[in-house]
N, C-alpha and C positions, 0 to 999 in steps of 0.2 A: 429723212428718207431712208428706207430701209434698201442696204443696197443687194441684199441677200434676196429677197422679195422682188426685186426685178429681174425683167429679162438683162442676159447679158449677152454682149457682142463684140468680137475681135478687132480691134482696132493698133495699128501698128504705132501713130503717134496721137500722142494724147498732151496737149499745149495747159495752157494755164485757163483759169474756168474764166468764163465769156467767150473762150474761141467757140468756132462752127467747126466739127466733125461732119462727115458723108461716108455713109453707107453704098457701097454700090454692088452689082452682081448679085449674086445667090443671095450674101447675106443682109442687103434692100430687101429682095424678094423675100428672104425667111424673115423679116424684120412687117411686112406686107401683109404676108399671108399666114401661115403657122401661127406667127406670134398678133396679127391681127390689130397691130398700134396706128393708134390716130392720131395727130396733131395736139399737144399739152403734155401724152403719155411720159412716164419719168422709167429712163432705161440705165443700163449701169455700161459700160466699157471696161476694158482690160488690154494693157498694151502686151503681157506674156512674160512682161519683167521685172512685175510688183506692181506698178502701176493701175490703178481705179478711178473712175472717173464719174460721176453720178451726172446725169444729163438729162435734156427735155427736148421732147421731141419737136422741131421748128414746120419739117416739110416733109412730107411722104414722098415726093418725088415721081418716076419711073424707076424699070429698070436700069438704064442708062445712066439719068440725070441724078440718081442716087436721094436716099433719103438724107436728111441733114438735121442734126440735134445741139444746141446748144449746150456745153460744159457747164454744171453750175457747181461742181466741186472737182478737185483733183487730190490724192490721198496715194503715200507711198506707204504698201506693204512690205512685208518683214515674211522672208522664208519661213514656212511651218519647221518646226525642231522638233527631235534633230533632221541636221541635212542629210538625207536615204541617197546612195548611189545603188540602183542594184545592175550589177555585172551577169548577164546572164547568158546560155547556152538558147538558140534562136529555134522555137517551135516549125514544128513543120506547117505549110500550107497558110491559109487565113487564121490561125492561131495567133499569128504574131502582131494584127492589127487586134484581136481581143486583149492581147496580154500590153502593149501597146495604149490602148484605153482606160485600161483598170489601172495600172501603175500611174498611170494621169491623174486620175481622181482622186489617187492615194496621196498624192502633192509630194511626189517623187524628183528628186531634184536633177537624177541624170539616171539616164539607159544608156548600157557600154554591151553592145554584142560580145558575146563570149566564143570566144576560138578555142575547141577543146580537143580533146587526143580523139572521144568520140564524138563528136558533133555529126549530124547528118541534115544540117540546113544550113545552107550560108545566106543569112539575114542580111547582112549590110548594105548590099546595092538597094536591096527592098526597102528601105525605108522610104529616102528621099522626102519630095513635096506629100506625100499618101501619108506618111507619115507622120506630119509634122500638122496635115489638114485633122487626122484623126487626134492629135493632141490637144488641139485648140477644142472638138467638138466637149472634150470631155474634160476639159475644163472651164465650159459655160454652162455643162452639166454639174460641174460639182463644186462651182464656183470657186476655182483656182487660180489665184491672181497671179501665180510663176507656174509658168508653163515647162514642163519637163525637156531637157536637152536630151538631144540622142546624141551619142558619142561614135565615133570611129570606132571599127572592128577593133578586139585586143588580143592577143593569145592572153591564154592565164600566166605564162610566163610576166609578160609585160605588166599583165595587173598586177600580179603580187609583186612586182618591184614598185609601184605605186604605192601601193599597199603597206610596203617596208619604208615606205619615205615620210607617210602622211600619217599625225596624229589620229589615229584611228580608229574605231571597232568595228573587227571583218570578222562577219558571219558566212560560215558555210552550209547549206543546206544538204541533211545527210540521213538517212536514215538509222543510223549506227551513231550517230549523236548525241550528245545530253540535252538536257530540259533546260529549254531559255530561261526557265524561271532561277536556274541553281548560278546565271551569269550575272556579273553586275550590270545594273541597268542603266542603257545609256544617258550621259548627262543632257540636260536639257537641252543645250548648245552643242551637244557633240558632233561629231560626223560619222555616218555609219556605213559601212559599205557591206552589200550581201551578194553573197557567190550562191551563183543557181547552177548545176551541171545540164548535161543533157541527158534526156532518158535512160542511157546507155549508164550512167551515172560518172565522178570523177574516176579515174584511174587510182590506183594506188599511190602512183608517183607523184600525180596530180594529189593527192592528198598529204601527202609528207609534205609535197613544197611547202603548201598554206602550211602544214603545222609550224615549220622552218620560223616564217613571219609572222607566227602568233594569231595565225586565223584560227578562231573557236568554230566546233563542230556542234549543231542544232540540231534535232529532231523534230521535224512536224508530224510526229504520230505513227502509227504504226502502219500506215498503207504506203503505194509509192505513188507519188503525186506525177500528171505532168508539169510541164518546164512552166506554163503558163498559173495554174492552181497553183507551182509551191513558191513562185515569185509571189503573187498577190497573199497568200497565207504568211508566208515570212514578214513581208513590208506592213501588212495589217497588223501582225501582234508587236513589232516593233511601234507603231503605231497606237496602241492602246496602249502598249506598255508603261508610254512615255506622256499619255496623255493625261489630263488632270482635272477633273468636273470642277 
């Protein structure tokens, strides 16, 4: 069974293969309709934390009564490498459920709202349950077996002391930058963390800290990106960089 080739669906526990899983709610309904599966169909599940499950469909159910599939594999995945933290400065308005979605697909291992000298959006209440609904969506779009964590609000202070503690490669995203290609490129395994400012861009100060803890300064080109473009541009080439046909 090709589990790429199936629809996938959120499911928070996933047992050993011959249990019964149920669908209920919306995702019955989008499992009903949208996705249009009958009885025998072979669907895939994702618990959010490597976990894969390949299943068959037993009962369509109601809404209510929930669809219900049979397990007939269970399979633990392995993080995409390296592991991507990106630290960022929080877009204004519905930005930040775009940028929110794209970092998901990109099999981004954690989102840390960034607290900066200019910041003019404070993201972190905003996340919440909206937040976490949206990470799921776009990872049965992009079939992403580890679902991205959002982390508590940080100032940069906070981060780069994480930063100075953790075997790490900290990219800063900068216009005044060098070329990603002149850095070494991260090891397979490595952990990577990348600092996004806000429009306003880092401070000065805010720049020296990171130089302080060895955070390397990036250019994505010569225009200025927003917060949302120069997170998914940065996480992409780190992402091809490292990736290997």
């Amino acid at each position: 069974m090709n589990r790429k080739a199936c629809p996938w669906f959120y499911h928070p526990d996933l047992d050993a293969p011959g249990s019964t899983v149920h669908l209920s709610g919306d995702e019955a309904q989008h499992a009903r309709g949208a996705r249009r599966l009958s009885v025998g169909d072979e669907v895939s599940f994702f618990d959010g934390a490597g976990c894969v499950a390949q299943a068959r469909v037993d009962s369509l159910g109601t809404r209510h009564a929930g669809l219900g599939a049979t397990l007939l594999s269970v399979e633990r995945t392995a993080p995409v490498q390296p592991i991507l933290t990106v630290a960022s400065a929080i877009p204004k308005g519905d930005r930040l459920s775009t940028l929110l979605s794209m970092l998901a697909q990109l099999s981004i291992h954690q989102f840390v709202p960034l607290q900066c000298t200019r910041s003019v959006a404070e993201g972190g209440q905003r996340l919440g349950k909206r937040g976490e609904r949206i990470i799921l969506e776009a990872c049965k779009q992009a079939r992403c077996a580890h679902a991205m964590r959002i982390a508590a609000p940080q100032t940069l202070a906070s981060m780069l002391e994480g930063v100075g503690q953790r075997d790490a490669q900290a990219l800063l995203a900068d216009p005044a930058g060098g070329s990603l290609r002149a850095l070494p490129e991260p090891g397979a395994n490595g952990d990577v963390i990348l600092l996004i400012g806000p429009e306003g861009g880092f401070t000065d100060d805010e720049r020296d800290a990171c130089r302080v803890v060895g955070v390397e300064e990036v250019s994505l080109g010569q225009t200025i990106l927003r917060i949302e473009t120069a997170c998914v541009a940065l996480a992409s080439a780190i992402r091809l960089w490292t990736t290997r046909a």
